[in-house]
N, C-alpha and C positions, 0 to 999 in steps of 0.2 A: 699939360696936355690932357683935355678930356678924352677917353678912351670910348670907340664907338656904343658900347654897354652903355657906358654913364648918359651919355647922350640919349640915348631911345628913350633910357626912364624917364628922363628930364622933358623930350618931346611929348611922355604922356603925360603932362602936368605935374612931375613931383617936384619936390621944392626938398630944403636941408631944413630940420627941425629947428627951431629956435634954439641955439645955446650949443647944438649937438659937435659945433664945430667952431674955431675961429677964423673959417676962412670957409666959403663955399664947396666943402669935398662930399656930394653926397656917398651916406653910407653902402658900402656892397649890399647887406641884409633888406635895406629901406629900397634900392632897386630891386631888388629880389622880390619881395612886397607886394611893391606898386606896381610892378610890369610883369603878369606873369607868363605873357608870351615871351616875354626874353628869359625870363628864370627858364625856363622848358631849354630855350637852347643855351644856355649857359647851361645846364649840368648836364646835358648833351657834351658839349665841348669841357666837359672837367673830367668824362670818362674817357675822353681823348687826352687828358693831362694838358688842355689847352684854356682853362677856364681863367679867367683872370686871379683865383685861389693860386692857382700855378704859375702865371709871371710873376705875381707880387714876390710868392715863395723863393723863384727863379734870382730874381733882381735883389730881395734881402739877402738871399745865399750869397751873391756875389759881391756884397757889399760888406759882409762878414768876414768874407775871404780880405779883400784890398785891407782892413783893417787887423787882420788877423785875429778875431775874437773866434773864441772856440763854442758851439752853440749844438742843441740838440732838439729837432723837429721830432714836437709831440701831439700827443691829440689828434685832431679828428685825421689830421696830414698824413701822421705815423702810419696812423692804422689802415690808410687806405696803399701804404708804401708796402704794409706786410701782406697785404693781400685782401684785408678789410675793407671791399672799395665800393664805399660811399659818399655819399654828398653831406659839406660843410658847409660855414658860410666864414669862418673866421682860419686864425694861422695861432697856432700855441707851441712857443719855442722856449728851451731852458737854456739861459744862463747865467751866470754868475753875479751878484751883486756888482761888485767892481766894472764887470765889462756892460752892464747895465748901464750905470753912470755914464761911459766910456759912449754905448751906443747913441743915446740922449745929446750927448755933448757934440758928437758926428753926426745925426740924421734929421736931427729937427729943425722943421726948417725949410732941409735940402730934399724935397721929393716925401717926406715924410711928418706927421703931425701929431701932440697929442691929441686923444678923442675930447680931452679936456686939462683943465689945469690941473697940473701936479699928477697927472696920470702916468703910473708906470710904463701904459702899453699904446703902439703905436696905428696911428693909418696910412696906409701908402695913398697920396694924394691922387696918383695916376687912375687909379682902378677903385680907390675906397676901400678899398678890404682893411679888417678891423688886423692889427697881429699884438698877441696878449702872449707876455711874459713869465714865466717863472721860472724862479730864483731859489740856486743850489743853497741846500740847509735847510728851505722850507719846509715846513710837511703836505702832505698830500691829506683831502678830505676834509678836516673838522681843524685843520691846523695847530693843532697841537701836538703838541710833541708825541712820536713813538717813534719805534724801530726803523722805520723806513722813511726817509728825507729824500727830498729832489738832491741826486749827486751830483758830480760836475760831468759836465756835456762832455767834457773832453775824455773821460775814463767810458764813455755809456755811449759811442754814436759811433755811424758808419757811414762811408761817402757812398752814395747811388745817384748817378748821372750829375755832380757836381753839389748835391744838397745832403748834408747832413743830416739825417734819421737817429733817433734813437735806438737802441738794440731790445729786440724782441721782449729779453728776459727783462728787463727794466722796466718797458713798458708794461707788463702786466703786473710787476709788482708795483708800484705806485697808480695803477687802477686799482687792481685789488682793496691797497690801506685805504682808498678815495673811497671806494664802495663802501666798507666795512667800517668808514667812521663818521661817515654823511650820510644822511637816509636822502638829501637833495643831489647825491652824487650816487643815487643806483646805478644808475645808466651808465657808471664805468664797470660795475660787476658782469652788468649783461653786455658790454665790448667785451670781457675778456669771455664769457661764455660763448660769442659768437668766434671769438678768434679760437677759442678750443675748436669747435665745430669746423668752420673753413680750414682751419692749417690741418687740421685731425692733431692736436696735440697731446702729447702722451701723457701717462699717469706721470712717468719719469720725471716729466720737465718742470715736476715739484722741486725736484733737487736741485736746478739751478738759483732758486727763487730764495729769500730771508725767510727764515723760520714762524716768523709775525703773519703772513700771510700764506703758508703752505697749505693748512687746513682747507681753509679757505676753497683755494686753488682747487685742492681733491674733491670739496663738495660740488662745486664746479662741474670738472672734469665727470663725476661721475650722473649728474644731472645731463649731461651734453650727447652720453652714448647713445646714439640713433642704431635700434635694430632693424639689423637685416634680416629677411624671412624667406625660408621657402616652403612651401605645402607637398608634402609627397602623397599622394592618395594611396591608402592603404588600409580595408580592413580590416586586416591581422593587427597592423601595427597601431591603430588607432585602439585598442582592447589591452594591447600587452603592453608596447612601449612608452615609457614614463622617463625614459634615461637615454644618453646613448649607448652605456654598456647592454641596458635593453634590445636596442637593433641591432646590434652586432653578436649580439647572444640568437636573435631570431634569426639571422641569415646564414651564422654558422651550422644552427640546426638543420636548417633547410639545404646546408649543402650535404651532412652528412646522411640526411632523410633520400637526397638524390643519389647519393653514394652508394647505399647500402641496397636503393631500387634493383632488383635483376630485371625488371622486366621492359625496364629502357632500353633501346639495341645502345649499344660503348658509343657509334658513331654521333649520336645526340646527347649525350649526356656528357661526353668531356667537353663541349664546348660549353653545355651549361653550369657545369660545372666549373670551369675555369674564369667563367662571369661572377659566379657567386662567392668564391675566394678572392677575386680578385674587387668586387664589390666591400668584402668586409676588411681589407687591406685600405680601402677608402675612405671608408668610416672610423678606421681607426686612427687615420690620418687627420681625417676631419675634428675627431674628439680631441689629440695632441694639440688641432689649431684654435680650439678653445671653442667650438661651435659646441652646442646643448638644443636639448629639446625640450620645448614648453609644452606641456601634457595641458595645461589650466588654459590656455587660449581658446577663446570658441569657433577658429578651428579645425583645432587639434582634431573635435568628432569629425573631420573628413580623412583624417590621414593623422603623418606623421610632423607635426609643426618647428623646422629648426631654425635657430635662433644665435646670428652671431654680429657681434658689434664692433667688428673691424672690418671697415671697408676692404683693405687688401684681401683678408682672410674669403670675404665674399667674393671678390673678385678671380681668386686662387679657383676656388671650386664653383667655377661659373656653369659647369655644366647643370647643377641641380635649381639655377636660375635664381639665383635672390636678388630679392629687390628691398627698397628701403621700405618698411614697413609702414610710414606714413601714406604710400601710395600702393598697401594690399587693400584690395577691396576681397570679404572675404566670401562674399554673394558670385562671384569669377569662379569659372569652372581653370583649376590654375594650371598651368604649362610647366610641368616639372617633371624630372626621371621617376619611374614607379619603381619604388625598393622592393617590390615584390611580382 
């Protein structure tokens, strides 16, 4: 059954390449192509998880099950399952040599095709979409042997709405060895920088990872920290403070400068006083949450520039307004509490 997609590309004159198939299945990628008012609404409908990437996925998953072969959705699938959600064109699943065999001997044929002879990996006839294999023991990247092999599906994967995923920590250790032994397989170093980024993952989650690619992971991770910023205008603070034991040194002077004042009446000054205590109780809080102040920013010359790279921690101390740093303009007269 051709599937309404396959049809439209085909109504705009595509044809199936010579050789590309032994039996008329145009490719998913080759409609995608040729028709790119439908490509628009196919990845429209793949962010609804309705794109024919997703029945194919949908209908091999269940067809993995009737046979009971253990398998684990990787690639572009995975990463859109962890929250990396974007557009594929193909399905990259692991497993096992043996159930390899196993699947070949079950689906070829029945709803499903090599893209050629002696081809490990298969097309769903229905929809075209390409789905490429890989086999536990293999290596990842340049293929040669090191520390980190595709392991079995069955020890590395988790069920989500009936489809078997790979688990997080796996996937980015066999992107990683993929990056770091393929210069044609960057593009899995920069998946896992973006997946640093969108999940916000921790320095920590080094530790779950094979020791072969940890380093890795940390240069990563620390390339990925987006600052958060806020501008306090100040200044005092703009001359003195280089630190934040700096601001918390200037406000406590300033309270005790208000303390020792006689010529305040008491009725004004213990309220401002109990701002400015209770001010550098805040700051010291802030400094505990790892927030710093960048004195070298240009600027710093308006005020006091601080500087934290955890989004919760920014969000914690929302009242001094930080924003992601890629979107301070620093020509903005800024919207922030005055420390002074």
């Amino acid at each position: 059954m051709t599937t309404p997609a396959i049809l439209d590309a085909r109504e705009a004159g595509d044809h199936v390449p010579n050789g590309a198939m032994p039996f008329a299945v145009l490719p998913y990628e080759t409609a995608l192509q040729q028709n790119p008012r439908w490509a628009l609404s196919e990845g429209s409908r793949h962010f609804d998880e309705q794109s024919a990437l997703f029945q194919t996925l949908r209908g091999i998953a269940q067809r993995f099950d009737e046979l009971q072969i253990p398998y684990a959705v990787v690639g572009g699938m995975a990463l859109f399952r962890h929250g990396l959600r974007r557009f594929t064109e193909d399905i990259d699943i692991l497993v096992t040599k043996p159930d390899l065999r196993r699947i070949h001997e079950a689906l070829d044929g029945r709803g499903y095709l090599p893209p050629f002879a002696k081809s490990k990996n298969l097309r769903d006839t229905q929809y075209g979409v390409r789905i490429e294999f890989l086999t536990t023991g293999d290596f990842p990247g340049d293929g040669k042997p090191k520390p980190v092999s595709f392991p079995d599906p069955a020890s590395v994967s988790f069920d989500d709405d009936g489809v078997r995923y790979i688990k997080l920590e796996s996937l980015v250790e066999l992107k990683l060895a993929s990056g770091m032994t393929n210069l044609g397989r960057l593009k899995d170093l920069s998946d896992v920088l973006e997946l640093i980024k969108t999940l916000n993952l921790s320095r920590e989650f080094s530790d779950s990872l094979n020791p072969y690619v940890r380093e890795k992971y940390l240069e990563l991770w620390g390339q990925s920290r987006r600052r958060y910023v806020a501008l306090l205008p100040s200044k005092r603070g703009r001359s003195t403070c280089q630190t934040m034991d700096d601001v918390i040194a200037m406000m406590a002077d300033a309270a005790n400068e208000l303390d020792g004042c006689q010529q305040i009446p008491i009725s004004q000054k213990e309220p401002a006083l109990a701002h400015l205590r209770s001010s550098v109780q805040d700051w010291e809080q802030m400094k505990q949450d790892g927030i710093f102040v960048d004195p070298d920013h240009p600027a710093a010359e308006r005020g006091i520039y601080l500087v934290t790279t955890d989004p919760e921690v920014a969000r914690k101390h929302s009242f001094y307004a930080f924003i992601d740093e890629a979107e301070f303009w620093a020509n903005d007269e800024p919207t922030a509490a005055p420390s002074e």
